[in-house]
N, C-alpha and C positions, 0 to 999 in steps of 0.2 A: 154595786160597787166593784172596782177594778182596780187593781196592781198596775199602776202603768211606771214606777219607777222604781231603783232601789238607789241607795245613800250610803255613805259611811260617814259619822261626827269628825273631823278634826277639828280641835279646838273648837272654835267660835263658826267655821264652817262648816259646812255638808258639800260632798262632793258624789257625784254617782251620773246615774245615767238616766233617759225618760224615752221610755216608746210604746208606740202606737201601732196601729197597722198600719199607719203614713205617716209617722216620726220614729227615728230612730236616732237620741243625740247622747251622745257620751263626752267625760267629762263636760259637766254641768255643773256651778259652784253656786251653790247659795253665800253671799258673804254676807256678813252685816255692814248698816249701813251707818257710817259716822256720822254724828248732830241732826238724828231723824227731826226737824220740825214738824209740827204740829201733831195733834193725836190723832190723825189715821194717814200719817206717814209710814211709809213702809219701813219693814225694822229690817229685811235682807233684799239685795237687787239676787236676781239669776241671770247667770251667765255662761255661755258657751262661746269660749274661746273669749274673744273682745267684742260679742255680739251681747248684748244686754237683753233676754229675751222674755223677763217679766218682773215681779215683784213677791215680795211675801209679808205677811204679817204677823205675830205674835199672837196665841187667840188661847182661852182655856175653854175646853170641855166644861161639859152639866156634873160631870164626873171632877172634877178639877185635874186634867191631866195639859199637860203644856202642848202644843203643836202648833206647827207653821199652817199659813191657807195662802195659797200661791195660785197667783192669776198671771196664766204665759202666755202671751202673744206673740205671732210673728205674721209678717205680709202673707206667710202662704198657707196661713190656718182661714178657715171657712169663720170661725168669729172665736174669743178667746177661750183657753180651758181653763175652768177653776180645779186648784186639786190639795189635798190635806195630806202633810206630812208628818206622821208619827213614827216616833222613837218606839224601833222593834221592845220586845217583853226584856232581851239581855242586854240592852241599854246602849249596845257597837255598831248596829245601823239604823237606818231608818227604811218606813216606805212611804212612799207615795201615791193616796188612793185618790178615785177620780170617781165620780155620780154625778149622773144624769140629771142635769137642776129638775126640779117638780116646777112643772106649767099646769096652771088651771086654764081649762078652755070655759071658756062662757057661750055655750051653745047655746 
């Protein structure tokens, strides 16, 4: 697992920055999204600048702890990143961690 972003809560958004060793984007907004339809409608768009550059969704932990699961795409990523954002332990920011999905190979 890996730290690729940090947040700050204002009100109903998150606001902070995400990078990579080939992304580097600041201000980054998660907003919420008005009249999500249907149930695996995304509950925030992410956005930098007026570029819309993925989605998130509301999801609880085994542990029952609240956090977002954000899948960002953009044309010049190699294929999308899924990544989970938790509300640091003093409740003022958040981070955003990123792992490597697990593949089974079937040799």
């Amino acid at each position: 697992m890996a730290t690729i972003g940090t947040f700050k809560k204002t009100g109903t958004e998150y606001t902070g920055e995400i990078f990579t060793l080939s992304l580097q984007a600041k201000g980054v907004r998660l907003v919420p999204t008005s009249g999500a339809s249907g149930e695996n409608a995304p509950t925030h768009r992410v956005l930098v600048g007026r570029a819309e550059i993925g989605a998130a969704w509301t999801k609880t932990s085994n542990e029952g702890r609240a956090y977002l699961g954000l899948k960002l795409d953009d044309p010049s990523f190699a294929a999308p990143i899924y990544a989970n954002l938790f509300d640091d332990e003093d409740g003022e920011g958040a981070s955003l961690i990123w792992s490597r999905p697990n593949t089974r190979r079937g040799d």
